[in-house]
C-alpha positions in Angstrom: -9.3 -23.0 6.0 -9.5 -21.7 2.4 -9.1 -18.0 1.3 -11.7 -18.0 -1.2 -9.7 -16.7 -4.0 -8.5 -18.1 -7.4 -4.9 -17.6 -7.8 -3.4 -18.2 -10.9 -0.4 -20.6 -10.8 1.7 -19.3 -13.1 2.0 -15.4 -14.9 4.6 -13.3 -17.0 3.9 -11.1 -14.2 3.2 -12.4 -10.4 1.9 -8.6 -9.8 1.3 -5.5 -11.3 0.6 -2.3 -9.2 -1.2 1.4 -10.6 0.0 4.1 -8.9 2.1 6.8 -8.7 5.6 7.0 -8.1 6.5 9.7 -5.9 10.4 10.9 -4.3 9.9 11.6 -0.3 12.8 14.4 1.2 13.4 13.4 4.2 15.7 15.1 6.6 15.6 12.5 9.2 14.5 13.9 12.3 15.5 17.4 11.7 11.8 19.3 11.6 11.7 20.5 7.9 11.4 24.1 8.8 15.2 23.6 9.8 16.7 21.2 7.7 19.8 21.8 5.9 20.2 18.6 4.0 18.0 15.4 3.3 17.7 11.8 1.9 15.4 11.2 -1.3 13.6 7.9 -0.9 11.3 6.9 -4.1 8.0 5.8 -2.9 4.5 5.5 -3.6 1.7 2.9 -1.8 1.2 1.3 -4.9 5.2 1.1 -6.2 5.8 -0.2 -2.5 4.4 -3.3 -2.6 5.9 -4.2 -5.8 9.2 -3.1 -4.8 9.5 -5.4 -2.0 7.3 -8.5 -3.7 10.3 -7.8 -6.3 13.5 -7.2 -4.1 12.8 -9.3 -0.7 10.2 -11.9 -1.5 11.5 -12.9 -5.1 8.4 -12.5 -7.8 8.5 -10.5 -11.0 6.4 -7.6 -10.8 5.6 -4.6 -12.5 4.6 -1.0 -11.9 1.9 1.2 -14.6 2.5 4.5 -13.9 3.3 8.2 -15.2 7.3 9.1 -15.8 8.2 12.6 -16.1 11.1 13.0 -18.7 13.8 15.4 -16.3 16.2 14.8 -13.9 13.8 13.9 -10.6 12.2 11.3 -13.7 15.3 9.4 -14.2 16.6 9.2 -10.5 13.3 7.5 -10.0 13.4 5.5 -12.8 16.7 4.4 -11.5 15.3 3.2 -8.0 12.7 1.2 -9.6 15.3 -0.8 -12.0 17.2 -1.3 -8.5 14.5 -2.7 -6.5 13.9 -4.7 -9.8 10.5 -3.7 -11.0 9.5 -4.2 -14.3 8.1 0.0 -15.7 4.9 0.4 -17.5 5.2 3.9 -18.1 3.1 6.7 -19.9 6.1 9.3 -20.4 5.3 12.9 -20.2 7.6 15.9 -21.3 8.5 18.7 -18.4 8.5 22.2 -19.8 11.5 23.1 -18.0 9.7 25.5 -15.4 6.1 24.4 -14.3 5.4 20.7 -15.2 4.3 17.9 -15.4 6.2 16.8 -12.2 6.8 14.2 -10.5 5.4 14.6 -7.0 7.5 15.2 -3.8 6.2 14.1 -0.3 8.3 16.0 2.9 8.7 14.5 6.0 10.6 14.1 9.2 10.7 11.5 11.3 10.0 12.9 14.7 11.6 11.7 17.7 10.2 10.6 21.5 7.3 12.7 21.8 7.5 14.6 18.6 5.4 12.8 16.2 6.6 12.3 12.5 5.4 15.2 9.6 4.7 14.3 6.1 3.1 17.0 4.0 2.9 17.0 0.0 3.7 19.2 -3.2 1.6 17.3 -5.7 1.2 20.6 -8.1 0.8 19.4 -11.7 1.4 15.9 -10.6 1.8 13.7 -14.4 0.3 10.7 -12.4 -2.6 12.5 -11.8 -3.2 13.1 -16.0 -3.1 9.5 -16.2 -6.8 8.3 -17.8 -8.2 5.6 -19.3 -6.8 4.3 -22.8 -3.0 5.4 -21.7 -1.9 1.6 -21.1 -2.4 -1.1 -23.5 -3.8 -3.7 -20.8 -3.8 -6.7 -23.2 -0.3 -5.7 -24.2 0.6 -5.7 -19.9 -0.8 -8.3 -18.7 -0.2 -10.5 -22.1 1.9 -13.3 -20.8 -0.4 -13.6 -18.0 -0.8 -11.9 -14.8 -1.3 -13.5 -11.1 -2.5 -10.1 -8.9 -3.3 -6.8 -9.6 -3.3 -4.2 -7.1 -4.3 -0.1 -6.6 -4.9 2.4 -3.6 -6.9 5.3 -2.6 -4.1 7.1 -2.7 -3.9 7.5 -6.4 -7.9 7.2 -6.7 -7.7 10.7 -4.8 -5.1 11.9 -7.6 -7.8 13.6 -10.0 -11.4 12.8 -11.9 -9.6 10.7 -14.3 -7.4 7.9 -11.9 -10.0 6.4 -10.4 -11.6 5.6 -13.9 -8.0 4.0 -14.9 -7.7 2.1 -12.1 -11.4 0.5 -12.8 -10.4 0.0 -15.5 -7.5 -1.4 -15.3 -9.2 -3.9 -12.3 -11.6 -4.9 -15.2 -8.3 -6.3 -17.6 -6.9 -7.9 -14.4 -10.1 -10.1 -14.0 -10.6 -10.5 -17.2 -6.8 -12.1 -17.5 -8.0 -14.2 -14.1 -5.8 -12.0 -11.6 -6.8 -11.6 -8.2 -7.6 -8.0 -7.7 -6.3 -5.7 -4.2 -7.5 -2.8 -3.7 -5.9 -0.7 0.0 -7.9 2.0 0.8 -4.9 4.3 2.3 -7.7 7.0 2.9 -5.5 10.5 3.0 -8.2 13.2 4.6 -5.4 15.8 2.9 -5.9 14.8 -0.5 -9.3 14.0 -0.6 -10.1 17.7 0.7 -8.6 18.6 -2.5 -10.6 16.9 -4.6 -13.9 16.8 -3.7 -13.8 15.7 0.1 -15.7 13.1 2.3 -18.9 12.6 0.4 -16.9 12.2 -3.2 -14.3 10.0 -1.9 -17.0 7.3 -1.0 -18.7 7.5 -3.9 -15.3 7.1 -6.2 -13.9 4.0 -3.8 -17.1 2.5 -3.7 -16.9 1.8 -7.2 -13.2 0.9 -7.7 -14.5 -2.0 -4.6 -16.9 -3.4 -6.5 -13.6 -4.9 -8.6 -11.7 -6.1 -5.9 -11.3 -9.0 -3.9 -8.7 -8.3 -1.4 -9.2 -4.9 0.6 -6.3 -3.9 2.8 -7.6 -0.5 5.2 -7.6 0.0 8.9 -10.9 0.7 11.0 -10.9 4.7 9.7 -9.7 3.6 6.0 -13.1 1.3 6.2 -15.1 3.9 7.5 -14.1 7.1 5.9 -13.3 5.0 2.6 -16.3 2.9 2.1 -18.8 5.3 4.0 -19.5 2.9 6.8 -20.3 3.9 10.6 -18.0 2.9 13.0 -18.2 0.2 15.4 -21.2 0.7 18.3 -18.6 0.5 21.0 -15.0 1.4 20.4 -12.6 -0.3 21.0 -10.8 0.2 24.2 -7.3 0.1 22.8 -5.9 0.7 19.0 -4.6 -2.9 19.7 -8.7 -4.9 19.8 -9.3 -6.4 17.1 -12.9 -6.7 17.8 -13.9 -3.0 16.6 -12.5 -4.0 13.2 -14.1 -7.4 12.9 -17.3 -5.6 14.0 -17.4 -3.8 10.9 -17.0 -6.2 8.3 -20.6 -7.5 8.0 -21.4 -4.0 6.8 -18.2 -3.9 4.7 -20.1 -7.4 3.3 -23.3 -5.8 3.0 -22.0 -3.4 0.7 -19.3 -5.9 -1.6 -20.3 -9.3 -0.7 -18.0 -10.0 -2.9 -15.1 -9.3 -0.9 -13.3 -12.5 0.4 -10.1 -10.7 2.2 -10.1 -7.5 4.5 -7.0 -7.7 6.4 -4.9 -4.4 8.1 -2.5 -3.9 10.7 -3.0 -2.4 14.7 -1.0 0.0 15.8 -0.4 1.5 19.4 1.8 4.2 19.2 3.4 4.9 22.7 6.0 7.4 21.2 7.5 7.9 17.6 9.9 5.1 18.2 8.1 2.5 20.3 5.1 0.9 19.0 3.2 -2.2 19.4 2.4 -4.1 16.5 -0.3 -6.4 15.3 -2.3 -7.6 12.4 -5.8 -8.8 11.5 -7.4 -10.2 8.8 -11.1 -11.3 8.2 -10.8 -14.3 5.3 -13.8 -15.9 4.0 -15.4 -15.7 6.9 -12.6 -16.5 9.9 -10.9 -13.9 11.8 -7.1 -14.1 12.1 -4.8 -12.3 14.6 -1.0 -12.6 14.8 0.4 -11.8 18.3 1.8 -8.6 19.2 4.9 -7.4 18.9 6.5 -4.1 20.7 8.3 -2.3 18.2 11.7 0.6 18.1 10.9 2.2 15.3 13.7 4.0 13.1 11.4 5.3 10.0 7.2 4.2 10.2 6.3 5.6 6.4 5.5 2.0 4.6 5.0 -0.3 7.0 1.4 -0.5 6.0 2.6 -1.4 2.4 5.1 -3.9 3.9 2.4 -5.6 5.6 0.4 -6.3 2.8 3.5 -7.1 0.8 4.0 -9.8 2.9 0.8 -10.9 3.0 0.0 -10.8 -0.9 3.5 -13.1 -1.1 2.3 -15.4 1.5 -1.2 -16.1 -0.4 0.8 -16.0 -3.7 3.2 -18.6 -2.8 0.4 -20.9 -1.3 1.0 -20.3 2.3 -2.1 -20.9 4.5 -4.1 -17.8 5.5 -2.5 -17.9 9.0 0.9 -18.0 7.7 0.5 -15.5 5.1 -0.7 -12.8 7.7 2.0 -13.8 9.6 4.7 -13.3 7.0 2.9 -9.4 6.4 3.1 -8.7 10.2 6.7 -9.6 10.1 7.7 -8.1 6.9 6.0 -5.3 8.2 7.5 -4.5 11.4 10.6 -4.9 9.8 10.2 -2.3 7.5 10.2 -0.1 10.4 13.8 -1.0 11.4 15.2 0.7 7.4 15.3 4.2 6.1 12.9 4.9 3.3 9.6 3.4 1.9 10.9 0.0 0.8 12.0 -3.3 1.8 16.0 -3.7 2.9 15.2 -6.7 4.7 15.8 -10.6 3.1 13.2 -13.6 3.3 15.3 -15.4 5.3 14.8 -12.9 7.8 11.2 -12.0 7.4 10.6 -16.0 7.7 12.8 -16.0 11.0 10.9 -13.2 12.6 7.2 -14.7 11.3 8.3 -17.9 13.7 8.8 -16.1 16.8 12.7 -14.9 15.3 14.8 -13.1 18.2 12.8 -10.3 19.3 10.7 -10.8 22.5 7.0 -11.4 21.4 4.0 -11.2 23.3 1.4 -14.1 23.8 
């Protein structure tokens, strides 16, 4: 089966993200309200994926994004040299008291019963400044560039992201990338600006660029403003509720060849089952199911479509390259932090049936 989309062969740049970069306290699974000391992990949806395309899976990639000038600037400037991504950045001078900042996301992991927190100080965010005419797109993508790739999550950032990210979707075409787009609908920071109504009405044109959508049953409904499945599904696990929907995501972008997310049942904050769907040029894909022990769940949605851009960018068939994001992804959940720790080698393994116990 073909996925419908024209990958370039060769690129400078195998894939450039726009997003913002972000540094996540985490106290482990202390509640915040009682933490006394904490790990910084450097994240962001869009950062993700090109971290681990970069550091696991071996292409050359690039982030465009804002870079504060102060102390939480350079340690995250420093992470994104280690996990080998190539900067695009707009710099922006901190006044030594209010801003521009970088943002800080605060979590805790949760335990058993106790579900995971995350909550965000985004307060004069610099990312969120970013407009069109900041990045010199020709310049970027000059040596030729394979996939380009945003999320909802800096589309919610302010009035002016969402027009940089069209825009930059429009030089990503025009150079003969593929175009991603994951909806990663956040109700908290769409409330902020401009809520449910506004949010569908921004996504819906960013969409109208993209050929690849990564989002989950709500991210489709909430995201693109389309009503749920007539009967729902009768565990988070059914595919069938998600595939029901994509006529009327097709309705809306027929242009869209890929829509592919993950299912998740969570039974407690460290055991979850695991799947993944996609819907590619018209067949439906499933990889089997996998019961997970989760040590930290932030960016396992980002590792899954990792893997699964890197499958479709190094050729792999459709079924294979689903597989390789399911398995990239549930590994993720295995490390601390946002990004990858894990190797090919052992994403590959695990994608063939590797040594945990997998369900038929």
């Amino acid at each position: 089966m073909s996925h419908g989309l024209t990958i370039p062969k060769t690129g400078a740049l195998d894939f450039v993200s726009l997003g913002a970069l972000v540094h996540r306290l985490d106290p482990g699974v202390v509640p915040f309200r009682k933490a006394t000391s904490c790990q910084i992990h450097v994240s962001g949806g869009e950062f993700n994926c090109a971290a681990n395309l970069a550091n696991c899976f071996g292409l050359t990639t690039g982030i465009v994004t804002a870079m504060v000038d102060y102390p939480i600037g350079d340690l995250i400037a420093e992470r994104v040299r280690a996990m080998g991504v190539k900067p695009f950045y707009r710099h922006f001078e901190h006044n030594g008291v209010s801003g521009p900042n970088m943002a800080a996301v605060y979590s805790d992991r949760g335990f058993g019963v106790r579900a995971p927190v995350v909550f965000y100080n985004r307060c004069n965010e610099a990312a969120a400044q970013l407009a069109p005419g900041d990045f010199d797109w020709a310049k970027i993508f000059g040596g030729g560039v394979r996939w380009f790739h945003s999320g909802g999550i800096f589309a919610a950032l302010s009035p002016t992201t969402p027009e940089l990210i069209v825009e930059g979707m429009k030089a990503a075409k025009a150079g003969g990338a593929v175009v991603s787009f994951d909806l990663n609908f956040r109700e908290k920071l769409w409330k902020v600006s401009g809520g449910a109504k506004k949010a569908v009405e921004v996504i819906d044109r960013i969409v109208k660029n993209a050929d690849v959508l990564v989002g989950n049953e709500e991210d489709l409904q909430k995201g693109l403003g389309i009503p749920g499945p007539e009967v729902a599904a009768k565990s988070k696990l059914d595919p069938s509720a998600f595939f029901g929907m994509i006529d009327r995501v097709l309705a809306k972008h027929p242009h869209v060849k890929i829509v592919a997310t993950t299912l998740r049942e969570v039974h407690s904050t460290n055991h979850h089952s695991w799947a993944a769907v996609a819907w590619v040029n018209g067949a439906t894909l499933v990889t089997p199911t996998v019961e997970l022990e989760v040590l930290d769940r932030v960016g396992g949605g980002d590792g899954f479509a990792s893997g699964f851009f890197y499958g479709l960018l190094a050729g792999e068939s459709p079924e294979e390259a689903l597989r390789l994001g399911w398995a990239h992804g549930a590994l993720l959940t295995t490390f601390p932090g946002d990004t990858t720790m894990a190797t090919l080698q052992q994403v590959r393994a695990f994608a063939k049936g590797g040594s945990a116990r997998i369900q038929r």
